[in-house]
MMTF fields as JSON, N, C-alpha, C and O atoms, coordinates in Angstrom:
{
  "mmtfVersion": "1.0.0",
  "mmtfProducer": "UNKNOWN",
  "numBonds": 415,
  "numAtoms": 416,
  "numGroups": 104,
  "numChains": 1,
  "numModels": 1,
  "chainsPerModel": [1],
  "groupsPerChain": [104],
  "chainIdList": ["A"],
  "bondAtomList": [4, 2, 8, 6, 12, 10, 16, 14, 20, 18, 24, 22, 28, 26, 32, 30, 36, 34, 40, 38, 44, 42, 48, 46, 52, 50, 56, 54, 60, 58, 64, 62, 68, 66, 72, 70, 76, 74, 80, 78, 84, 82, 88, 86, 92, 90, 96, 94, 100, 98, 104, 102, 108, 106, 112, 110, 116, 114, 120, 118, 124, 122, 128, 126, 132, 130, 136, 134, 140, 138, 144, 142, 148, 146, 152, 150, 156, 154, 160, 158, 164, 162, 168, 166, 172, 170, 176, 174, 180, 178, 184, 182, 188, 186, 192, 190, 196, 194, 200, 198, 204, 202, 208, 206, 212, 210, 216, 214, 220, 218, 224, 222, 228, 226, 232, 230, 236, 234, 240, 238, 244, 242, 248, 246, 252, 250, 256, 254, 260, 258, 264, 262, 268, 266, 272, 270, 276, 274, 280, 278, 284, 282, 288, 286, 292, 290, 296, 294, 300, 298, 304, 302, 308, 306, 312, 310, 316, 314, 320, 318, 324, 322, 328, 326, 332, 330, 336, 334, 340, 338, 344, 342, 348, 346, 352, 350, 356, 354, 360, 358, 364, 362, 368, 366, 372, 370, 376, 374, 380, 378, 384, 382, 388, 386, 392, 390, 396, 394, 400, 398, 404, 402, 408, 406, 412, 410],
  "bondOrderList": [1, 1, 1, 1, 1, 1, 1, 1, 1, 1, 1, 1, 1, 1, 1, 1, 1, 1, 1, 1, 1, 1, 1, 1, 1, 1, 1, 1, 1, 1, 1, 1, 1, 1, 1, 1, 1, 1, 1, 1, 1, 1, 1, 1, 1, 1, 1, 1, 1, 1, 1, 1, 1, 1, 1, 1, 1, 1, 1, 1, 1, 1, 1, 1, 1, 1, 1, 1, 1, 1, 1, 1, 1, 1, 1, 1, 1, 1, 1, 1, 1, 1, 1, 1, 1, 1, 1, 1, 1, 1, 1, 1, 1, 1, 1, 1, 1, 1, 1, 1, 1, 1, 1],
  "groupList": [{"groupName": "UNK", "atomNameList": ["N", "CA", "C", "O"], "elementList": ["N", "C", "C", "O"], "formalChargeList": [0, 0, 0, 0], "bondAtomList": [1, 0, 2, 1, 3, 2], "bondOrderList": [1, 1, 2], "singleLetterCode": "X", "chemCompType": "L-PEPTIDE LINKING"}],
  "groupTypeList": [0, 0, 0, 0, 0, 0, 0, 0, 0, 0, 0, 0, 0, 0, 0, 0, 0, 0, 0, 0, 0, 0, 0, 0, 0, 0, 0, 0, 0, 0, 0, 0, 0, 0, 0, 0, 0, 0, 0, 0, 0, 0, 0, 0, 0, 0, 0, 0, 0, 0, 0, 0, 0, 0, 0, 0, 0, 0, 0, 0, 0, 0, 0, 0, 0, 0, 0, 0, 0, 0, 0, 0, 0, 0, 0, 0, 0, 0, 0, 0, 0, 0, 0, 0, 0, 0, 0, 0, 0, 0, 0, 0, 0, 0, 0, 0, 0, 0, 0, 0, 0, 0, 0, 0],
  "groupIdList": [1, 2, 3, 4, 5, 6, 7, 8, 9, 10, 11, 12, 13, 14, 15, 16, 17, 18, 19, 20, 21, 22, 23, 24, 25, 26, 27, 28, 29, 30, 31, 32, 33, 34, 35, 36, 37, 38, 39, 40, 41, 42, 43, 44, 45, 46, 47, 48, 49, 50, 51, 52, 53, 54, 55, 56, 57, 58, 59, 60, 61, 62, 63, 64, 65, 66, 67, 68, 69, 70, 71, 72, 73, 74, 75, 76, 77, 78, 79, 80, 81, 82, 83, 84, 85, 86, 87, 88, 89, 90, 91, 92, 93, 94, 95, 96, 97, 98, 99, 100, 101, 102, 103, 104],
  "secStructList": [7, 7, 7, 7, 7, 2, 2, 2, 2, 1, 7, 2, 2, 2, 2, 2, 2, 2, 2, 2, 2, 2, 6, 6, 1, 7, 1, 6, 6, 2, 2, 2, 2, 2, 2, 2, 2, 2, 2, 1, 1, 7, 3, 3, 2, 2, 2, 2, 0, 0, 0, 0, 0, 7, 7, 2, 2, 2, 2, 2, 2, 2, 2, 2, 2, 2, 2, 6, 6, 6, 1, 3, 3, 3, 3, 3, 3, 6, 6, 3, 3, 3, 3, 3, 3, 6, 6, 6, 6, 2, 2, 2, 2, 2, 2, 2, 2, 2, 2, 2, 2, 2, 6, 7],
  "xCoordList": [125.613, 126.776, 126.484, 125.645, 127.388, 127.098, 127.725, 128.688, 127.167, 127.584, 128.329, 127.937, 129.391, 129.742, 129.957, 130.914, 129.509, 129.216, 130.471, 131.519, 130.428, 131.702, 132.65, 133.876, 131.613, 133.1, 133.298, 133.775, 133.067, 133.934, 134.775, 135.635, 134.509, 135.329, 136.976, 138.006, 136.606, 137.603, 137.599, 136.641, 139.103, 139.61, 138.273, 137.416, 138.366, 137.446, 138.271, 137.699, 139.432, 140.978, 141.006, 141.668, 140.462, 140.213, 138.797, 138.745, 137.544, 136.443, 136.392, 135.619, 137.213, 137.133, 137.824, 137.402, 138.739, 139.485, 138.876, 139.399, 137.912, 136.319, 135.61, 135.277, 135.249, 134.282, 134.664, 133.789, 135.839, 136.197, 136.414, 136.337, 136.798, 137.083, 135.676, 135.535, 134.649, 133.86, 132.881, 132.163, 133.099, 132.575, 133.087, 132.436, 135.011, 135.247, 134.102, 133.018, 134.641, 133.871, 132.623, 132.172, 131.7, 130.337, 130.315, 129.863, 131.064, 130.504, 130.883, 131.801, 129.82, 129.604, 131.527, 131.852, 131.878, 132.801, 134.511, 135.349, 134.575, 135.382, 135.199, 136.132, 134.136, 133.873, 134.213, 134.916, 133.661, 134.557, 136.109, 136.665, 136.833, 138.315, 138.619, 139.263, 138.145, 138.759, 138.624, 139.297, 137.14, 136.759, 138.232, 138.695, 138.508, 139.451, 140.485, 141.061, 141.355, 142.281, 142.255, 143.391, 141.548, 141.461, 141.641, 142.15, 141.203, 141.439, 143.256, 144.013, 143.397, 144.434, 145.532, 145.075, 147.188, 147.986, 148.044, 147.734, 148.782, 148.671, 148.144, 148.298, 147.507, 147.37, 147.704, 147.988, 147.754, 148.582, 146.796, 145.732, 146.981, 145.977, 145.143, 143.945, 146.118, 145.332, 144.669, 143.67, 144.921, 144.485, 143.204, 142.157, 143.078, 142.095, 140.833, 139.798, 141.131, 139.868, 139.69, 138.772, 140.507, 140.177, 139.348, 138.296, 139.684, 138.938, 137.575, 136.625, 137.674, 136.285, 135.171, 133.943, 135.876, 135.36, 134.715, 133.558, 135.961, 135.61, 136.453, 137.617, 136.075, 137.301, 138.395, 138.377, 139.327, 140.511, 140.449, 140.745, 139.963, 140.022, 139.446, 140.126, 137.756, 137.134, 138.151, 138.092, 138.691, 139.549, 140.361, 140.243, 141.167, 142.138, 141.772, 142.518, 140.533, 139.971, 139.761, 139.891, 139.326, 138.929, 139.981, 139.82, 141.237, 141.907, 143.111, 143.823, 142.625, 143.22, 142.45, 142.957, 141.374, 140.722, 140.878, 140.953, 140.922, 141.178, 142.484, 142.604, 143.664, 144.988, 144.769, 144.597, 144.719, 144.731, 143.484, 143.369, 142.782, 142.461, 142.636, 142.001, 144.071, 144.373, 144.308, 145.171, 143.052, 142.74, 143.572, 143.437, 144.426, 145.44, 146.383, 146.395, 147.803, 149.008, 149.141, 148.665, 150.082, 150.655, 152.335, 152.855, 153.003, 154.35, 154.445, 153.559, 155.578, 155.903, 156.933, 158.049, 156.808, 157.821, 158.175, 157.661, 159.169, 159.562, 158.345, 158.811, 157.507, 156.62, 154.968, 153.958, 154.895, 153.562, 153.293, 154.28, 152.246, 151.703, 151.082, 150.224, 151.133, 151.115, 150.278, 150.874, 148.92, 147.905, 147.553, 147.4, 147.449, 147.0, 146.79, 147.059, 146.036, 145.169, 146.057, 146.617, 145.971, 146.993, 146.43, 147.181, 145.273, 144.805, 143.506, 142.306, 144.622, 143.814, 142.494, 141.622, 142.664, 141.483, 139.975, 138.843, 140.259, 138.954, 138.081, 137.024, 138.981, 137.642, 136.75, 135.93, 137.126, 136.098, 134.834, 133.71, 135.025, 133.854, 133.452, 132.258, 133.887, 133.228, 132.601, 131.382, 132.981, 132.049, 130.921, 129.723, 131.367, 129.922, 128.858, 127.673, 129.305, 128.629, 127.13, 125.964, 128.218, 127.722, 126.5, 125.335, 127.171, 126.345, 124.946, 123.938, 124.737, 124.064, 123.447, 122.238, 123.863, 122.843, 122.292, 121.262, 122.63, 121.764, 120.416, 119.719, 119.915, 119.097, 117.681, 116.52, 117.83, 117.158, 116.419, 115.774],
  "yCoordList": [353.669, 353.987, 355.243, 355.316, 356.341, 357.705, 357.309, 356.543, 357.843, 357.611, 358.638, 359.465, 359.114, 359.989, 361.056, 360.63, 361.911, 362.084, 361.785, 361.365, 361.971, 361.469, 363.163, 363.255, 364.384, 365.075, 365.445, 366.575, 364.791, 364.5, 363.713, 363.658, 362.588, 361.37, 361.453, 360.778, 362.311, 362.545, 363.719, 364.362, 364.138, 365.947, 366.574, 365.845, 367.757, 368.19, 367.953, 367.447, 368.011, 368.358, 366.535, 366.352, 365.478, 364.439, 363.729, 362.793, 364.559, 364.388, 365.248, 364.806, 366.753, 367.179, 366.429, 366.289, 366.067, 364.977, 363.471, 362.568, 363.463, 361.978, 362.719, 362.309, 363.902, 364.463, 364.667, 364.406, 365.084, 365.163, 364.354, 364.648, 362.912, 362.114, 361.271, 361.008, 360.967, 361.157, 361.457, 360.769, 362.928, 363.626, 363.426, 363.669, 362.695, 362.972, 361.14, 360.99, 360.455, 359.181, 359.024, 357.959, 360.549, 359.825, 360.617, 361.714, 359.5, 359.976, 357.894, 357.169, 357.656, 356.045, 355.894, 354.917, 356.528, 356.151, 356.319, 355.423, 357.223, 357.224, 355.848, 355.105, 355.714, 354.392, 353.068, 352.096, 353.253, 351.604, 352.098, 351.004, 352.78, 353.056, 352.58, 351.533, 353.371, 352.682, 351.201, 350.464, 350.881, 349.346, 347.877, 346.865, 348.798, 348.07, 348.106, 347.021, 349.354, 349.873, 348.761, 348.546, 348.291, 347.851, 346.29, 345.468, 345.969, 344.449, 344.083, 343.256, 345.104, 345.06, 346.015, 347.152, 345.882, 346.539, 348.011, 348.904, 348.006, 349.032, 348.864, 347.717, 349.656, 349.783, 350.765, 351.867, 350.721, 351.94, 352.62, 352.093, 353.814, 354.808, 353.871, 353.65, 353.212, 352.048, 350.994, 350.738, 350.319, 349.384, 350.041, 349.452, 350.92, 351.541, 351.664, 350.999, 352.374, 352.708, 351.944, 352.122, 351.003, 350.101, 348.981, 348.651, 348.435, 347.62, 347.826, 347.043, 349.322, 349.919, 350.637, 350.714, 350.927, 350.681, 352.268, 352.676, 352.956, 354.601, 355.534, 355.196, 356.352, 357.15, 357.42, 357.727, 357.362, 358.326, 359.043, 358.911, 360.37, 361.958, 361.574, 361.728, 360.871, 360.563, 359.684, 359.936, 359.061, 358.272, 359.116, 359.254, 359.665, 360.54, 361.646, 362.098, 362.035, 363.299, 363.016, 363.772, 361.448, 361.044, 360.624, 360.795, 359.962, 360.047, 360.99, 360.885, 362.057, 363.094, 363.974, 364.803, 363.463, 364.876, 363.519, 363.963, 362.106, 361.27, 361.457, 361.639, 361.447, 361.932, 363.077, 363.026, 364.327, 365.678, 365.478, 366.477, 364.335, 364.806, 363.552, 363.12, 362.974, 362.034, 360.605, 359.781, 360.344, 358.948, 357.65, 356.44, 358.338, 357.483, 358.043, 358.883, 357.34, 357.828, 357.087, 355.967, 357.952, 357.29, 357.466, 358.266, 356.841, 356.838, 356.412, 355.775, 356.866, 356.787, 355.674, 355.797, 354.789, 353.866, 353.941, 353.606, 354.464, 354.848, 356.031, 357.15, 356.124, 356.756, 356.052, 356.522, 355.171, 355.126, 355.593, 355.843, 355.757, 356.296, 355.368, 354.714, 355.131, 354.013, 354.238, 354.863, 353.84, 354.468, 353.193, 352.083, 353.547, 352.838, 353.758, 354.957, 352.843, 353.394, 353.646, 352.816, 355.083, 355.261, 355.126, 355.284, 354.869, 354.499, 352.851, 352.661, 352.145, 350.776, 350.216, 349.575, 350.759, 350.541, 351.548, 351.548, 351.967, 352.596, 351.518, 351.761, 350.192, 349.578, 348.737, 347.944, 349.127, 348.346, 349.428, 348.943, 350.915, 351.898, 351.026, 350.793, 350.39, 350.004, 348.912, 348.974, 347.927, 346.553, 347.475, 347.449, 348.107, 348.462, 348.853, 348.595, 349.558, 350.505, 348.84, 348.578, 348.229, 346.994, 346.756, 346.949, 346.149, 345.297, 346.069, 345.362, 348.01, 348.319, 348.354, 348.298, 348.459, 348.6, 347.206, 347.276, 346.355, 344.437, 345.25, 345.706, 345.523, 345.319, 346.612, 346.217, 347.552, 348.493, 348.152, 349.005],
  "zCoordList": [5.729, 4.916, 4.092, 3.195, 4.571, 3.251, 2.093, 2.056, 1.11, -0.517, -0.633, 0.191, -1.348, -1.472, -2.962, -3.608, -3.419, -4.642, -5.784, -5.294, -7.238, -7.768, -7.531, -7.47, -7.432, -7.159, -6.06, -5.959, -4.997, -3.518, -3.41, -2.531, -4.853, -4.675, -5.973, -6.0, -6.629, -7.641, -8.08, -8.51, -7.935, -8.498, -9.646, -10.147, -9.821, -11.367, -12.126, -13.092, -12.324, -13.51, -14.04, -15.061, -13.526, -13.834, -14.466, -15.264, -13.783, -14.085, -15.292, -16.142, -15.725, -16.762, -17.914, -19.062, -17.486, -18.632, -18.893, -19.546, -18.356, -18.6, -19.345, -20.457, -18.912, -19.535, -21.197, -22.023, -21.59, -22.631, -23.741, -24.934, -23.012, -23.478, -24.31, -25.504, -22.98, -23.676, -24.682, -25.407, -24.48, -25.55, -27.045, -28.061, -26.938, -28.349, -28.45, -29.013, -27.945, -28.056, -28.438, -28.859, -28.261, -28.737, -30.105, -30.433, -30.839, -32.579, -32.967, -32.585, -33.739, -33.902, -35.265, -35.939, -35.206, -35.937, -34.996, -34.898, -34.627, -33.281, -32.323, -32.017, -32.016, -30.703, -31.929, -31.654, -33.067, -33.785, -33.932, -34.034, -33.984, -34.448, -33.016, -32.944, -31.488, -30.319, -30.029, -29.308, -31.097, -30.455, -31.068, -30.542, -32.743, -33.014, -32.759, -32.84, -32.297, -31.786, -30.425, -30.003, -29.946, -28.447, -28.907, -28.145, -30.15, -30.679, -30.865, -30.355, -31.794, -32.191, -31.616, -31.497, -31.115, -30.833, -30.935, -30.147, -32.751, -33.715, -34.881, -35.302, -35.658, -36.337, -37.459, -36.99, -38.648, -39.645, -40.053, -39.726, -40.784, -41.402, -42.209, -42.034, -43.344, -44.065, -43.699, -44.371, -42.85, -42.119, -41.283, -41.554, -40.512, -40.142, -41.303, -41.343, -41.91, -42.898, -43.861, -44.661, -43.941, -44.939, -44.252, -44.8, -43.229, -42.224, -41.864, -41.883, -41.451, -40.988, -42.556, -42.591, -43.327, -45.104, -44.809, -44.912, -44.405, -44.343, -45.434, -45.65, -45.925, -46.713, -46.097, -44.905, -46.684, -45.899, -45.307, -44.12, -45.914, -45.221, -43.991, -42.977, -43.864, -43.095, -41.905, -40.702, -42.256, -41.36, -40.588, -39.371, -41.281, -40.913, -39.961, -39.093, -40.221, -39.421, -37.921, -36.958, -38.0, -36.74, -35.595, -34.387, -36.31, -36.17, -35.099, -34.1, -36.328, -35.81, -34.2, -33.445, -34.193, -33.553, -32.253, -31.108, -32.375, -30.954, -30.472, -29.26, -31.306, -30.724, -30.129, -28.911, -30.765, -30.184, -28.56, -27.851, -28.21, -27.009, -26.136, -25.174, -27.023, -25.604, -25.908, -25.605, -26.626, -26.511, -27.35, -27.17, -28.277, -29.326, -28.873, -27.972, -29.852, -29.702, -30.577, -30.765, -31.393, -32.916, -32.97, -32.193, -33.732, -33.873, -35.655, -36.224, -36.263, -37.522, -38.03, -37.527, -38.775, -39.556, -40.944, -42.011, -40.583, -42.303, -43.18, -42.968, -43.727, -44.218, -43.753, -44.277, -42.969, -42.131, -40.837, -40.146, -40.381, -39.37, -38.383, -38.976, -37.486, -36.333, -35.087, -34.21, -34.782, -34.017, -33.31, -33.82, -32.01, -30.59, -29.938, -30.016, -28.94, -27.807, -26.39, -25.674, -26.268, -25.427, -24.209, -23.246, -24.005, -22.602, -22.873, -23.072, -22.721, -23.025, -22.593, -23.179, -21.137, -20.672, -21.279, -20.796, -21.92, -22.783, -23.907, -24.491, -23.971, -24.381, -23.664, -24.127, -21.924, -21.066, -21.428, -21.561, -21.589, -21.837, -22.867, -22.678, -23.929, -25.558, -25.011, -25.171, -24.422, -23.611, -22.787, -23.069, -21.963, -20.874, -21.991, -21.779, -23.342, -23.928, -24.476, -24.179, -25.353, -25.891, -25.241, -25.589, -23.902, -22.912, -22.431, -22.439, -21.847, -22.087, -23.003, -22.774, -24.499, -25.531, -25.992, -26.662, -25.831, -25.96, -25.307, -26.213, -24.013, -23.532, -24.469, -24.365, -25.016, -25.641, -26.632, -27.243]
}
């Protein structure tokens, strides 16, 4: 059986958009906002950083820089701000991550 490499097996314009995604993902405060984001539906700004016991700005920044590359999507109610995971399946990455790190 030939193996076939991953970019024979999938576009670059897709492997670049993993790659990115990734990258915003590896900061330890980003991967808990997706891990709870993945618990829960939505969540508001407050609820985020108050949960995770981060400052605001700090919240907000992270926030901000996971929407701008994809990985949230937020919507507004009345004067709150409304954040989920716009690609759900990103907290099977937060389990694999887990499950690799038990064994270290």
């Amino acid at each position: 059986m030939s193996m076939r490499n991953l970019l024979s097996r999938v576009e670059s314009k897709k492997i670049d958009k993993a790659a990115s995604m990734l990258k915003v993902l590896a900061h330890p405060k980003r991967l808990a906002i997706v891990d709870l984001l993945g618990k829960e539906e939505k969540m508001t700004v407050t609820e985020i950083y108050q949960y995770l016991d981060l400052p605001q700005a700090i919240a907000s920044q992270h926030l901000i820089t996971l929407k701008d590359k994809g990985v949230l999507s937020s919507f507004k109610v009345g004067t709150k701000i409304y954040y989920s995971l716009s690609i759900p399946k990103l907290i099977d990455v937060i389990d694999c991550l887990e499950e690799c790190c038990t064994d270290m």
